[in-house]
C-alpha positions as CSV (number, residue, x, y, z in Angstrom):
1,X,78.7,106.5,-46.2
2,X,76.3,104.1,-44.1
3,X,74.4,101.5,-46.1
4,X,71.7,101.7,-44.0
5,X,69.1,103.2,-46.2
6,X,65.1,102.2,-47.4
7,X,65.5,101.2,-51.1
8,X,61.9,100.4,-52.3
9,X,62.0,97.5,-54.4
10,X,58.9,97.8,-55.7
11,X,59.7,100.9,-57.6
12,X,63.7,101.5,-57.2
13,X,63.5,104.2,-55.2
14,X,65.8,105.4,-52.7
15,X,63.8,106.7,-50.1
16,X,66.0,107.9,-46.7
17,X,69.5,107.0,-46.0
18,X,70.7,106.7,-42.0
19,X,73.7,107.6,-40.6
20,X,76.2,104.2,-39.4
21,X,76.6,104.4,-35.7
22,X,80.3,105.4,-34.3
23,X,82.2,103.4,-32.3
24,X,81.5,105.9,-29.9
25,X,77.9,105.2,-29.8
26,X,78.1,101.3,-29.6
27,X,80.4,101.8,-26.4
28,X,77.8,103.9,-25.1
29,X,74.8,101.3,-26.5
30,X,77.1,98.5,-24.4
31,X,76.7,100.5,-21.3
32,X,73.0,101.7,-21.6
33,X,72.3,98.2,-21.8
34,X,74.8,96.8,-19.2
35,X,73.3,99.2,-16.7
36,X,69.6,98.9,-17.8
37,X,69.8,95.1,-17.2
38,X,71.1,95.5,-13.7
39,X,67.7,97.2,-13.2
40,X,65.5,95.8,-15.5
41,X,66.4,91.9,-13.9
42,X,65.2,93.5,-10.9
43,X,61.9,94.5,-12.2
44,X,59.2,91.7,-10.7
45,X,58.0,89.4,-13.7
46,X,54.6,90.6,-13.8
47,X,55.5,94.5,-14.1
48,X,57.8,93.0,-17.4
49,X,54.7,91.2,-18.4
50,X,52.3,94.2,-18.3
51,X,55.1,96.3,-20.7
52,X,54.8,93.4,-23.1
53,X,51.1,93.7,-22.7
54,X,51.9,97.6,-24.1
55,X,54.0,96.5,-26.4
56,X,51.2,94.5,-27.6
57,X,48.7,97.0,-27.5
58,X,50.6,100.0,-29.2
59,X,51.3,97.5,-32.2
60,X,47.5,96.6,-33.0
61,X,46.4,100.6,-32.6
62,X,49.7,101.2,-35.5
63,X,48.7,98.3,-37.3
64,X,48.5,101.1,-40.6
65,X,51.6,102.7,-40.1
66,X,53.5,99.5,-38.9
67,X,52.4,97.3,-42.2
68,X,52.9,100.5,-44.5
69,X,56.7,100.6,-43.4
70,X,56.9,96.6,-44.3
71,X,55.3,97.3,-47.6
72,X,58.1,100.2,-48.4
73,X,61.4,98.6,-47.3
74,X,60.4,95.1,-48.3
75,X,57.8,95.1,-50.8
76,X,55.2,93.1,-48.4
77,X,51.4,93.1,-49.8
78,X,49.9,95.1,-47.6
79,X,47.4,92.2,-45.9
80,X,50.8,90.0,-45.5
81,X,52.0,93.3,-43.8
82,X,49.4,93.7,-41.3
83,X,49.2,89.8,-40.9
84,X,52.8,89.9,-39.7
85,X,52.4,92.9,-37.2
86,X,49.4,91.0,-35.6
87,X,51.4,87.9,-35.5
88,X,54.0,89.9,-33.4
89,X,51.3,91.4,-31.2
90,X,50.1,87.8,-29.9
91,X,54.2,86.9,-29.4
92,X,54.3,89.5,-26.9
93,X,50.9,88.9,-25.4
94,X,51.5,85.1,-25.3
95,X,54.6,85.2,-23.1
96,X,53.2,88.6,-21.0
97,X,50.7,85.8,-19.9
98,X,52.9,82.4,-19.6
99,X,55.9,84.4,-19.0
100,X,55.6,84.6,-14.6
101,X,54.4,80.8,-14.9
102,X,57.5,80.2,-17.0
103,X,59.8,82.1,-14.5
104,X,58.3,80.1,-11.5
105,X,61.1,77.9,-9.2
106,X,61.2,74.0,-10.1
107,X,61.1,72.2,-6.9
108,X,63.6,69.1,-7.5
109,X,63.0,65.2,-5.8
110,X,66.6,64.7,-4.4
111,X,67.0,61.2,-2.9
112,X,70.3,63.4,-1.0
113,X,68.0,64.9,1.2
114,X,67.5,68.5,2.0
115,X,65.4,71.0,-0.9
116,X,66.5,71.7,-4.6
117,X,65.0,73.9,-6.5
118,X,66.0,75.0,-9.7
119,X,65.3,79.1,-10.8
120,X,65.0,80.1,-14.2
121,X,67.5,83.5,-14.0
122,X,68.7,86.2,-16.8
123,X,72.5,86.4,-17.8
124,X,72.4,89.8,-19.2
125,X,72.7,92.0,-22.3
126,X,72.3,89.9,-25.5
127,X,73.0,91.1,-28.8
128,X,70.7,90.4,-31.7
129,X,71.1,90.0,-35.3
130,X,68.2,90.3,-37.4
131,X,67.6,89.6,-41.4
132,X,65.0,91.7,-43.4
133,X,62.3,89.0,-44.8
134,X,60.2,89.6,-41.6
135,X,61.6,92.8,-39.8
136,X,59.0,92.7,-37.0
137,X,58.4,89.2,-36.1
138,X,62.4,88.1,-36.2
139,X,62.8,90.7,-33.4
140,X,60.0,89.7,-31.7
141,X,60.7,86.2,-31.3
142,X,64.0,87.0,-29.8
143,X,63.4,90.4,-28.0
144,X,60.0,88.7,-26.4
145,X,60.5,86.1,-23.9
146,X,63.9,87.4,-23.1
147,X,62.6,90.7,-22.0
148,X,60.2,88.9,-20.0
149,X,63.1,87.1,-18.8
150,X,65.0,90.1,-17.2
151,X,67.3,90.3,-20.5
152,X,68.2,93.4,-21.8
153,X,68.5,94.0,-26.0
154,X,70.7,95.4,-28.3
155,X,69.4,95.1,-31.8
156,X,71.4,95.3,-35.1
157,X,68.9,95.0,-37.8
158,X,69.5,94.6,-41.5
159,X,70.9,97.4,-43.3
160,X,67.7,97.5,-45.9
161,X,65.3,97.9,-42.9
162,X,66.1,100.7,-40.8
163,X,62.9,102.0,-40.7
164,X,61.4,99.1,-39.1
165,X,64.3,98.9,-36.6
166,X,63.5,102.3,-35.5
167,X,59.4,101.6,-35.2
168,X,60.2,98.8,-33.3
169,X,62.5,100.6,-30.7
170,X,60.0,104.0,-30.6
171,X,57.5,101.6,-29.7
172,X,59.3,100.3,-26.7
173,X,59.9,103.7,-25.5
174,X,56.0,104.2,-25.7
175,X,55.3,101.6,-23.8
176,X,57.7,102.3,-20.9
177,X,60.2,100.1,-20.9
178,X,62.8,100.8,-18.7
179,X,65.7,102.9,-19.9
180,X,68.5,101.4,-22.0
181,X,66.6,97.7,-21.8
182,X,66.3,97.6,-26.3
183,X,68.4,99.6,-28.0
184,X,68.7,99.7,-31.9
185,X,72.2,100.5,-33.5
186,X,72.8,100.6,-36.7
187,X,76.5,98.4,-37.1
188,X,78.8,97.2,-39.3
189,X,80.4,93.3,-39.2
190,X,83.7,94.9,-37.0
191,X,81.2,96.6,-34.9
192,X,79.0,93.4,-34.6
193,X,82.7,91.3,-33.2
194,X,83.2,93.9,-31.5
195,X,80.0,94.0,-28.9
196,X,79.7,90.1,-29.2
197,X,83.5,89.9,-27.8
198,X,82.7,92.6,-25.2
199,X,81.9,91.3,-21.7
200,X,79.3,93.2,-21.2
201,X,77.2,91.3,-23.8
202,X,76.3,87.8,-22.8
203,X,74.6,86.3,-25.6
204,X,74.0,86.6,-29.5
205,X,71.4,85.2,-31.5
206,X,71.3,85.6,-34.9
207,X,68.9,84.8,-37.9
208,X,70.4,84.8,-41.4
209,X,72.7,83.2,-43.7
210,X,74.7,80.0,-43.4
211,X,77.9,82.2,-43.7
212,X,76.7,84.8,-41.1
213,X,76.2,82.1,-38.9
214,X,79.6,80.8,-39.1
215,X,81.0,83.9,-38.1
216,X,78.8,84.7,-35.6
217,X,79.3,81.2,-33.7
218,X,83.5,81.7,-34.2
219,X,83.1,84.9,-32.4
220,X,81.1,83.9,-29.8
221,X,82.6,80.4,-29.1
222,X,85.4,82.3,-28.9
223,X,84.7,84.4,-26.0
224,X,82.8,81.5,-24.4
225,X,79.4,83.6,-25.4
226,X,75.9,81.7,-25.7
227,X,74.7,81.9,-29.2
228,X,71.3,81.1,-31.0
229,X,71.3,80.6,-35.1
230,X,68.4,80.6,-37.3
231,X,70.1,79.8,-40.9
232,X,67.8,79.2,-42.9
233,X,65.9,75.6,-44.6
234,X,65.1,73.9,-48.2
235,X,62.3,72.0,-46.6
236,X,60.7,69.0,-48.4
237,X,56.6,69.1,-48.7
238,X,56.2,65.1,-49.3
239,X,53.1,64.0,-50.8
240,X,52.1,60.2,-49.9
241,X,49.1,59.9,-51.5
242,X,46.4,62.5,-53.7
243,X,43.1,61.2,-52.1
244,X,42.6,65.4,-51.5
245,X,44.3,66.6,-54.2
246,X,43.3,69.9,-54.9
247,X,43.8,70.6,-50.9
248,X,47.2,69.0,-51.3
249,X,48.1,71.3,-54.1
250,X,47.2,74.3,-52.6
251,X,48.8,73.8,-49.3
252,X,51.7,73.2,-51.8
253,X,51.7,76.8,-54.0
254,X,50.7,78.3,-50.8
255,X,53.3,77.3,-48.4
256,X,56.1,77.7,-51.4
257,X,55.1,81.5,-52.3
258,X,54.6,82.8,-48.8
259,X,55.9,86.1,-48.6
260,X,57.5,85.9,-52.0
261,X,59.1,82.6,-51.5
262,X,61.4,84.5,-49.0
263,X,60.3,82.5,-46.3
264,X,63.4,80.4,-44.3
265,X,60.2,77.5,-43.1
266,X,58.7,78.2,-47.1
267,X,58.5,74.5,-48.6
268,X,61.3,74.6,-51.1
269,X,61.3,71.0,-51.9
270,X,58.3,69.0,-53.6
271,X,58.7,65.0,-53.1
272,X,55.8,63.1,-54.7
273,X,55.5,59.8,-54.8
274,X,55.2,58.4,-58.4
275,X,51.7,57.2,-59.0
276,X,50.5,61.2,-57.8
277,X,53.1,62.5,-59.5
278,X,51.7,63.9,-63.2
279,X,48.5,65.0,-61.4
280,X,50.0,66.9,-58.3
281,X,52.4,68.5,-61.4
282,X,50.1,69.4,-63.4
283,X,48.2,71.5,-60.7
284,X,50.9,72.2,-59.3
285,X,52.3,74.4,-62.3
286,X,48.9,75.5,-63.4
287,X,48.4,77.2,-59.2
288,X,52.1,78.2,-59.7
289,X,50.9,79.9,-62.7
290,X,48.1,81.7,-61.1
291,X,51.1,84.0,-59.1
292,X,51.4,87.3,-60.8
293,X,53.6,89.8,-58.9
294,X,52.1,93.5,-58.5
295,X,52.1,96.3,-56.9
296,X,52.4,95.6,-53.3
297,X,50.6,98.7,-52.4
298,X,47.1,96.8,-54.0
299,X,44.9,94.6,-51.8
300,X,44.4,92.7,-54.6
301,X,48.7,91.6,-55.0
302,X,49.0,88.3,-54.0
303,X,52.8,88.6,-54.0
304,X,55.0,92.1,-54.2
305,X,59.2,92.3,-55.0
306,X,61.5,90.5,-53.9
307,X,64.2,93.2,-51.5
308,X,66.2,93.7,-53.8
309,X,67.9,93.5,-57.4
310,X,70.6,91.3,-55.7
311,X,68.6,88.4,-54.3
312,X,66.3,88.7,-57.5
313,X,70.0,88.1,-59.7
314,X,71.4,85.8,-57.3
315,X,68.3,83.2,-58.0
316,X,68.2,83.7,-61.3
317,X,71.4,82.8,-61.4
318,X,70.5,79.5,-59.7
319,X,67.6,78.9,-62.3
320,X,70.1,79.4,-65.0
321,X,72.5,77.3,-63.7
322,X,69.7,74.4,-63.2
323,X,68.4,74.7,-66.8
324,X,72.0,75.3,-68.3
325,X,72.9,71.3,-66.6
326,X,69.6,69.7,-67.9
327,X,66.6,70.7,-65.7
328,X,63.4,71.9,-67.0
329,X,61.7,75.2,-66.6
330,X,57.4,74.3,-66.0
331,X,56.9,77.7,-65.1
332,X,58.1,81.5,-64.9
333,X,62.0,81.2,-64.5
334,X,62.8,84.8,-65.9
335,X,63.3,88.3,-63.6
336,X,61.0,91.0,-64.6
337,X,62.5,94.0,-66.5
338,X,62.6,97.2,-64.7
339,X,63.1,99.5,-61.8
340,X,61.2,96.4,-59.2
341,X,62.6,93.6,-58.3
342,X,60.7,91.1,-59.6
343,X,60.6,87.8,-60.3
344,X,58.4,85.1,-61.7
345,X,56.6,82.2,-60.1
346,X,58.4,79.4,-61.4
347,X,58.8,75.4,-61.0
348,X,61.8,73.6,-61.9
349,X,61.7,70.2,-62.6
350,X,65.1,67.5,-63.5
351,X,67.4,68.8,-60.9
352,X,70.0,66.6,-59.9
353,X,72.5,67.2,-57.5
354,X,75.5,69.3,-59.2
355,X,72.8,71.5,-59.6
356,X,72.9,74.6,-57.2
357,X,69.3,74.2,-57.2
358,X,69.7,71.0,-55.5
359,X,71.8,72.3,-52.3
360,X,71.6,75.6,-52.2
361,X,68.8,77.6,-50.4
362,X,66.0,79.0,-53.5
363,X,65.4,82.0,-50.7
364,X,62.7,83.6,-53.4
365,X,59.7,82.3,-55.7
366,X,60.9,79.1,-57.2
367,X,59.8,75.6,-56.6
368,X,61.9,72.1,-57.1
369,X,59.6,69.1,-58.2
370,X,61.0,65.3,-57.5
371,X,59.4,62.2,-59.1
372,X,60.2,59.1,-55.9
373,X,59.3,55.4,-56.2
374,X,58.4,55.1,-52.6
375,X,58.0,56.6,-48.8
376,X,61.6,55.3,-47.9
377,X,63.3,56.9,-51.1
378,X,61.3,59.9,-50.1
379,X,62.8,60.1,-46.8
380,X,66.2,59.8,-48.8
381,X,65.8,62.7,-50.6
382,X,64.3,65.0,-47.9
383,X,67.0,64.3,-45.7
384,X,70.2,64.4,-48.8
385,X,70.3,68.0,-47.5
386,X,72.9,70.7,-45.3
387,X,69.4,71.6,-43.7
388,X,67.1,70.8,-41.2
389,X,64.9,73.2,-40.7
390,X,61.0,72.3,-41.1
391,X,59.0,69.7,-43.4
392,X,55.9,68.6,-44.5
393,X,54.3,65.2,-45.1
394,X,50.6,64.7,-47.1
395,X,48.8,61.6,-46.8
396,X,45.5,60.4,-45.9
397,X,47.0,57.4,-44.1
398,X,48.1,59.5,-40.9
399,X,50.1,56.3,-39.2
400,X,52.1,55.9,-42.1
401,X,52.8,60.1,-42.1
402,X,53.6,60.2,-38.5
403,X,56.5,57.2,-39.7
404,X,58.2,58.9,-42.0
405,X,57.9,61.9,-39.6
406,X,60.2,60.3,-37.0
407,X,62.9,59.7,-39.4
408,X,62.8,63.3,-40.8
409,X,66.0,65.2,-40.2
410,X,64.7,68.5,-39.4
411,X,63.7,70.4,-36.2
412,X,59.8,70.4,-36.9
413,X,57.4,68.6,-39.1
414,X,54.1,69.3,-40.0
415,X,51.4,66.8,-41.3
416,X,48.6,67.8,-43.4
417,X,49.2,71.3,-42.8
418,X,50.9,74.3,-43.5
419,X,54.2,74.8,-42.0
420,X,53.7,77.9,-39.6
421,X,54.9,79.8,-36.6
422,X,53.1,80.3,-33.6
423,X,54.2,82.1,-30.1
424,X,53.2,78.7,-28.5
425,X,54.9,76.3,-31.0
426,X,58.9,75.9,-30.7
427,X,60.7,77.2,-33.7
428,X,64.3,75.7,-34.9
429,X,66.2,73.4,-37.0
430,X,69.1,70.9,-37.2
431,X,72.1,70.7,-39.1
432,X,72.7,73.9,-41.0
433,X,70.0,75.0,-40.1
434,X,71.0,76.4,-37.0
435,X,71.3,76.2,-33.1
436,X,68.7,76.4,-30.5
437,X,64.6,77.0,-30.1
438,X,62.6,80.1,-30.1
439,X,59.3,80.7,-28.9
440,X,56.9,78.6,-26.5
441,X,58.1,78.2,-23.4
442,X,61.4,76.4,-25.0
443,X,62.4,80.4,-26.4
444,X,62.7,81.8,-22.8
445,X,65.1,79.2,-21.7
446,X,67.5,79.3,-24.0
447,X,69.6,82.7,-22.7
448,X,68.7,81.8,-19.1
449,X,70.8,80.5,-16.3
450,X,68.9,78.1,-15.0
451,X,70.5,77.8,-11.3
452,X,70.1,75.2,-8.7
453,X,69.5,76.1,-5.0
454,X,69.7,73.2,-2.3
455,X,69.2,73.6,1.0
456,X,70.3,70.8,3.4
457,X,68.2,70.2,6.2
């Protein structure tokens, strides 16, 4: 039996199961796409650009029926949920208008004489892999700017969203996109090595898990594939100074319980310096506090389930395993009873590193609070991690942020702010954190070959 299925885990139920795709219908997904590409690369860049513009379009006039599907398979609020479908409507407007601009030849200065250009060219049928915590915007990101590329898709969604996967392909199909050029499938792991080891898929890019990651990039180094990896973050929020506290602190519980804390770029980490510290904690816990989980169905839920009873018992594993080795519970640290999966707002505090707490990902609501003596042991502890993902720096003194910025291991750092994505803002770490950029003009180059042309004179 397939384990593609909606599971509500705001109630338990099991809604619709779908059936797992044969191996008969990837080979027949690999040629769809293999032939749709050859006429899809064809298509001039502004025609590409006006189905993105559809695409566009079609998702703000389902905006309703779009967000309700997020709120049933994942247990998004329903504001987070149309928040995200709007967010994916401006990623296909933005590179429907800087996509023919990206695409444009670079003219080269050779001191060999003769004319080089360099053109920015498609490779093919790509292959991605998509995780559940944002089932519209992951796809968009990747299926975006290289459709407008010439790319053709082959999605393989998460098993707990195959509802969204199918909205997202229907919607393609409304807006005319040419035959075969995004395709959904509904795979297993064998199936998945099997298409990225085919030749008629060119590139992968997955975003999920460390160990997903792994396997993905063996395959595909293997058959000498280009691969993107989005693997997730624990990124440090480091707080310099309180001159705006209450500002500082609510950047803080904000950026920590975005989307139930099941955010990969969700500040994981809290670094404060120690003559802040016992004020930024004490507000800290007290906004934690304020976090109640609810119906996700009701405007007025500030944060729904997390997807499912297994990520809800795999961090509470991780809580227990922090407070069984010494560290202290501030706030929450208990799953809610029931058919939901839910799971309390909480703030650990004394976690050290033979913690899991300490290395491992906290991929739900659950905040880690450290006490440092200065900026440079700060910078210690943000980096003493596997990832590289995104971080944050507070401080009224601005110079002294952008410093400790510089020497931040990660692949993008925000000061003063929230951590965020943007269709005009590259998006990607370091270390285990993954491989490669998406979004901005940096996400269209990635699975493009970007060919030189000289003509001597």
């Amino acid at each position: 039996m397939s384990n593609y299925k909606t599971l509500n885990p705001a109630t338990g139920e099991l809604v619709k199961e779908f059936p797992q795709a044969s191996d008969h219908d990837i080979e027949r997904a690999l040629d769809r796409s293999h032939d749709a590409y050859q006429g899809w690369r064809q298509t001039p860049p502004h025609d590409r650009a006006d189905t993105l513009r559809r695409v566009a379009a079609l998702h703000r006039e389902q905006v309703a029926d779009l967000a309700g599907i997020l709120t049933m398979e994942m247990g998004k609020p329903s504001s987070q949920a149309r928040a995200e479908v709007e967010l994916v409507a401006s990623i296909y407007d933005y590179y429907a208008e800087q996509g023919p601009a990206f695409l444009a030849d670079e003219v080269l200065s050779t001191a060999g004489g003769g004319e080089a250009i360099v053109r920015t060219e498609p490779i093919g049928s790509l292959l991605g892999i998509m995780p559940w915590n944002f089932p519209y915007y992951q796809v968009a990101r990747f299926a975006a700017p290289n459709l407008m590329l010439g790319n053709t898709i082959i999605l393989k969604h998460a098993s707990n969203c195959p509802q969204s996967a199918l909205a997202i392909e229907e919607l393609f199909v409304q807006a005319g996109l040419h035959d075969g050029a995004f395709i959904n499938v509904f795979a297993d792991s064998t199936q998945v090595a099997s298409m990225i080891s085919d030749p008629r898929v060119r590139g992968v890019s997955l975003t999920g898990s460390e160990r997903a990651g792994s396997a993905v990039g063996e395959v595909a180094g293997r058959h000498m594939k280009k691969y993107v990896l989005e693997l997730g973050g624990s990124d440090p929020f480091i707080v310099l100074d309180a001159n705006d506290l209450a500002g500082t602190v609510a950047a803080a519980a904000s950026n920590r319980m975005r989307n139930a804390g099941q955010t990969c770029i969700a500040s994981k980490r809290f670094i404060v310096l120690a003559d802040v510290y016992e004020a930024f904690l004490d507000a800290f816990v007290q906004a934690m506090r304020e976090y109640h989980p609810g119906d996700p169905t009701d405007p007025a839920t500030r944060f729904g389930p997390l997807s499912s009873h297994d990520v809800v018992n795999d961090l509470e594993e991780q809580v227990q395993d922090a407070v069984a080795k010494g560290a202290t519970v501030l706030a929450g640290g208990r799953k809610i009873e029931g058919s939901g999966a839910y799971y309390e707002a909480t703030v650990l505090t004394g976690v050290t590193p033979e913690m899991r707490a300490y290395g491992e990902e906290l991929f739900g609501p659950v905040a880690v609070v450290y006490k440092v003596d200065s900026p440079r042991e700060a910078l210690e502890l943000a980096n003493a991690s596997r990832f590289g993902l995104g971080a944050s720096v507070f401080s009224s003194d601005v110079p002294r942020a952008q410093e400790l910025a510089r020497d931040l291991e990660s692949g993008m750092v925000w000061i003063n702010g929230l951590s965020r994505t943007a269709p005009d803002l590259p998006f990607g770490g370091v270390k285990h954190s993954g491989v490669g950029r998406e979004l901005g003009r940096y996400g269209i180059e990635e699975f493009a070959n970007k060919k030189l042309i000289h003509t001597s004179r």
